[in-house]
C-alpha positions, 0 to 999 in steps of 0.5 A, spaced: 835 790 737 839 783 737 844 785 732 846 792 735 852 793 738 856 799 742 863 799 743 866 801 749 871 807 749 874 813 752 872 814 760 868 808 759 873 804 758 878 806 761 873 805 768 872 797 765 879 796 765 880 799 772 874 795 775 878 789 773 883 791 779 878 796 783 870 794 783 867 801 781 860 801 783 855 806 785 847 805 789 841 809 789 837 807 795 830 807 795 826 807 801 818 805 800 812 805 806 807 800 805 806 792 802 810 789 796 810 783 793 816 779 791 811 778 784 810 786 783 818 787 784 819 782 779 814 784 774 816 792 775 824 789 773 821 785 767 817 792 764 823 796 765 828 791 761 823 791 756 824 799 756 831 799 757 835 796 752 842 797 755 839 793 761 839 786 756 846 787 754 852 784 757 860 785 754 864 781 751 871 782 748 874 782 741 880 778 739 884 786 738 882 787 745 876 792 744 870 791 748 863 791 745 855 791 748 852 786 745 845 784 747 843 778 752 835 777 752 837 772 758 839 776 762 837 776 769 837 782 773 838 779 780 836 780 786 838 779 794 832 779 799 834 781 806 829 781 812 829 788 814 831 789 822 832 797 822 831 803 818 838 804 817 841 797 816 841 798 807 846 802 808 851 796 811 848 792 805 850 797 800 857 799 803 858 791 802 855 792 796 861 797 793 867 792 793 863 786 790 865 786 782 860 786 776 863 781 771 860 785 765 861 779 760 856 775 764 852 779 768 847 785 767 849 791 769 845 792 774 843 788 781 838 790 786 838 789 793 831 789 797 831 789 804 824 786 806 820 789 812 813 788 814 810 795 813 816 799 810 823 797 804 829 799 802 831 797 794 838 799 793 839 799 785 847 797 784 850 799 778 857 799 775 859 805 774 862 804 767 855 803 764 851 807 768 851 814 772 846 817 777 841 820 773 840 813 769 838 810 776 833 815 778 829 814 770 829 807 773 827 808 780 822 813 777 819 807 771 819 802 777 814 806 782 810 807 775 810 800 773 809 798 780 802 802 779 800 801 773 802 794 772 797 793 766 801 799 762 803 798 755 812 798 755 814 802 749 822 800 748 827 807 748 831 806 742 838 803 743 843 809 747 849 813 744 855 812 747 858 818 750 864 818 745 861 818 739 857 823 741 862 829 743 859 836 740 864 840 735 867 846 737 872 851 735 879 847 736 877 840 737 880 837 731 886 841 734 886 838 740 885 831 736 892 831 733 895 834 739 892 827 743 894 822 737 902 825 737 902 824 745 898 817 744 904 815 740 909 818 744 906 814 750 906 808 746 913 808 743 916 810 752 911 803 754 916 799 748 922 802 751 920 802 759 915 795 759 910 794 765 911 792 771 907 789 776 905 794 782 905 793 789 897 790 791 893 795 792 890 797 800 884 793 802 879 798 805 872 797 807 867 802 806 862 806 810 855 811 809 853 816 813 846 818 811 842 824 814 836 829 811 833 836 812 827 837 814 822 840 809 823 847 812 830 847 813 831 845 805 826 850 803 829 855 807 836 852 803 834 853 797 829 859 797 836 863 800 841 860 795 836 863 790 836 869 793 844 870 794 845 869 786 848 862 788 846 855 787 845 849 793 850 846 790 854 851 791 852 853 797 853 845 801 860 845 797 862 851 801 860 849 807 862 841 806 870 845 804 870 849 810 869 844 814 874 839 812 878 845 812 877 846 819 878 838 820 885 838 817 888 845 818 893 845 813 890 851 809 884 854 807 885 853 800 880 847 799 879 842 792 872 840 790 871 835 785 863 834 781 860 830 775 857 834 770 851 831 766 853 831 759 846 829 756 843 834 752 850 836 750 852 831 747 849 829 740 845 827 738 841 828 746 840 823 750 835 824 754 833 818 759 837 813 756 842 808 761 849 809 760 855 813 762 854 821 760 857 826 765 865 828 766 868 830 772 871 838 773 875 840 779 877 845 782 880 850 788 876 855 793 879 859 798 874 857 804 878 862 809 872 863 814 873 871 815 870 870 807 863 872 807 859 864 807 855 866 800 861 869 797 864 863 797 859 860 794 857 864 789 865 864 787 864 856 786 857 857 782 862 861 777 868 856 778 863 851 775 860 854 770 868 856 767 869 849 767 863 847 764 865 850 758 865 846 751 873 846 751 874 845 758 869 839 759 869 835 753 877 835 752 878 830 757 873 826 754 876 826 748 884 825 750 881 819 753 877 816 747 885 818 743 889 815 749 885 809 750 884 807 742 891 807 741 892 804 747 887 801 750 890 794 747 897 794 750 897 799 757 895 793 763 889 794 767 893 797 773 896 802 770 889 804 769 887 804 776 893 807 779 891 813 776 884 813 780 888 812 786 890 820 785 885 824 789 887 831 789 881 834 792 877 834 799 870 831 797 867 829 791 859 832 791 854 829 787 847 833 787 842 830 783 837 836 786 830 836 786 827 829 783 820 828 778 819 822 782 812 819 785 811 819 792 806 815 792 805 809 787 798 805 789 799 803 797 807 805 797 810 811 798 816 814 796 819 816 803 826 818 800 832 816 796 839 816 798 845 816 793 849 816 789 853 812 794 860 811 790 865 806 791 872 805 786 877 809 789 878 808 797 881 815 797 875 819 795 870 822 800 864 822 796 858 826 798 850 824 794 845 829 795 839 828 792 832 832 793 824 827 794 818 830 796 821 837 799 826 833 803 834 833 802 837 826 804 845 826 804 850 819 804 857 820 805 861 814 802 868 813 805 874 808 808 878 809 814 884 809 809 882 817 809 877 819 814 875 815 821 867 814 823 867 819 828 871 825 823 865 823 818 860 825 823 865 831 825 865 833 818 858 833 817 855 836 824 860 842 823 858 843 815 851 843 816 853 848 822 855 853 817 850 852 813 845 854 819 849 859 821 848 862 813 841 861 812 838 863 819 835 856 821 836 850 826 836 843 827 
């Protein structure tokens, strides 16, 4: 373990060098019934370092500006205890969190925030989404509630993870396109020879917000059981009714953009699995959300959208570009130019649907209520919506800034799509 080393490339990055400028941070939050001691929490987080390597790992830069994984058996992951005022108080500490740096040459990458009441907790896992996506949140959340239970479990160390770049698939035309990105790169480089880099104007300062809700059994159930039966996904179904509604908010088309992150983990290779670290890509796309369209014939055309993106070719040629563009460049181009380019926000609404999680509602005393996120914060301009699914219960947090959307046209935008997606399966609040 001690002598492993991972090099950061592609995406991942490309996302370090923009979280100099911008912190790109994500939360899942856990909400837990019952009494927990601050030596369990601590025991439960020791267990899981010992599982996940990459929780014992910092950065450190080399002297060709490349940056490495390099295991720290010091590190620490850190927690901020606050006393519990009221259910929804977590989502104003995690809101404060998505702003706040990791400094990854120095920091585990990973913090937890724990507000702390007498019969009921909220425990925000706080990641950088360089070195983390949401399903490596849920594995831990999942190993946490069983190490809670099981305290005396023996830990078995998961071997040190595959780097999504270095784990990219072959398929027909890919060496191709990695000549073709090796001819722009260099163009690329000889263009930044001939027009240095300036500095850019300072970036908006922007506070975030969540709003977070849930579905009733019954109501998610019925979701699910009518996505089923309408040959569609719920993914596709709570997409449909979300771009409606901004269509209706903004009244400038009907022509709606989409974007969502694609879990790449069992594409790569080798698989990956449970491992902690960054394995998806992001696909957008436009929809036509007109409302005299048939609710479910929008959401089945997204659920075929999706997949023509999902296609090896599609997917896996922007991680490649990245991994070419950012080897060749990655020791001359200035982290600004490399956040400016998360400023673009062509699309509406970014939805991560983590679906149904294989999680334990019940650990010992504690029991799972729900799980909230992912909750992102990077690009003040994005509107991001998690969903995630716990004990046949759907819960939503909608992460943004008032640079795009205003507290009260959040809570239009979420009454009018959850409107539209009563008046398509039937039900009722």
């Amino acid at each position: 373990m001690h002598e492993y080393q991972q090099r950061l490339r592609g995406g991942q990055f490309a996302v370090w060098l923009a979280s100099k400028v911008q912190s790109i941070n994500f939360a899942l939050t856990a909400r837990l019934h019952g009494a927990l001691s601050p030596d369990q929490l601590r025991a439960a987080l020791d267990k899981l370092r010992r599982k996940y390597p990459a929780l014992s790992m910092r950065l450190t830069e080399t002297a060709h500006r490349q940056v490495v994984l390099i295991p720290d058996p010091d590190l620490e992951i850190p927690v901020r205890l606050v006393e519990r005022g009221h259910s929804e108080q977590w989502a104003d500490e995690v809101a404060a969190e998505l702003g706040q740096p990791f400094d990854l040459l120095n920091d585990a990458p990973l913090r937890l925030v724990w507000l702390r009441g007498e019969d009921a907790s909220e425990l925000s896992f706080i990641c950088p989404h360089a070195l983390a996506d949401g399903l490596s949140v849920v594995y831990l959340i999942r190993d946490f509630l069983e190490f809670l239970e099981h305290p005396e479990a023996t830990v078995q160390p998961l071997p040190p993870a595959l780097s999504m770049s270095d784990g990219l698939p072959d398929f027909p035309g890919k060496r191709s396109l990695v000549w073709q990105f090796k001819i722009k790169a260099a163009a690329f480089r000889y263009l930044l020879k001939l027009a240095p880099q300036h500095p850019l104007p300072p970036r908006k300062q922007a506070n975030y917000q969540l709003l977070n809700w849930e579905l009733t059994p019954a109501q998610t159930a019925a979701l699910i059981q009518r996505s089923r039966s309408e040959n569609t996904t719920v993914h596709a179904a709570l997409s449909a009714a979300f771009l409606r509604a901004f269509g209706e908010l903004r009244g400038n088309g009907w022509k709606r953009r989409l974007q969502s992150p694609l879990s790449l983990r069992e594409r790569l290779n080798p698989p990956v699995g449970e491992a902690f670290g960054l394995y998806v890509n992001l696909v957008e796309l436009s929809v036509d959300c007109a409302p005299q369209r048939d609710f479910w014939a929008v959401a089945r055309e997204i659920k075929q959208s999706l997949a023509r993106c999902a296609e090896d070719r599609h997917v896996f040629r922007s991680l490649i570009e990245g991994n070419v563009m950012m080897d060749r460049l990655g020791a001359v181009v200035a982290p600004e130019f490399v956040a400016q380019s998360f400023l673009t926000v062509a699309y509406d609404l970014s939805i991560t649907n983590l679906g149904r999680l294989n999680l334990p509602t019940q650990a010992g005393a504690l029991q799972l209520d729900a799980v909230y996120g992912p909750s992102l914060g990077g690009n003040p301009e994005d509107i991001v919506l998690g969903v995630s699914t716990v004990g046949g219960r759907m819960a939503f947090s909608l992460a943004f800034t008032q640079l795009k959307l205003s507290r009260s046209q959040a809570e239009w935008i979420k009454e009018r799509a959850l409107q539209h997606l009563e008046t398509a399966i039937g039900t009722q609040r």
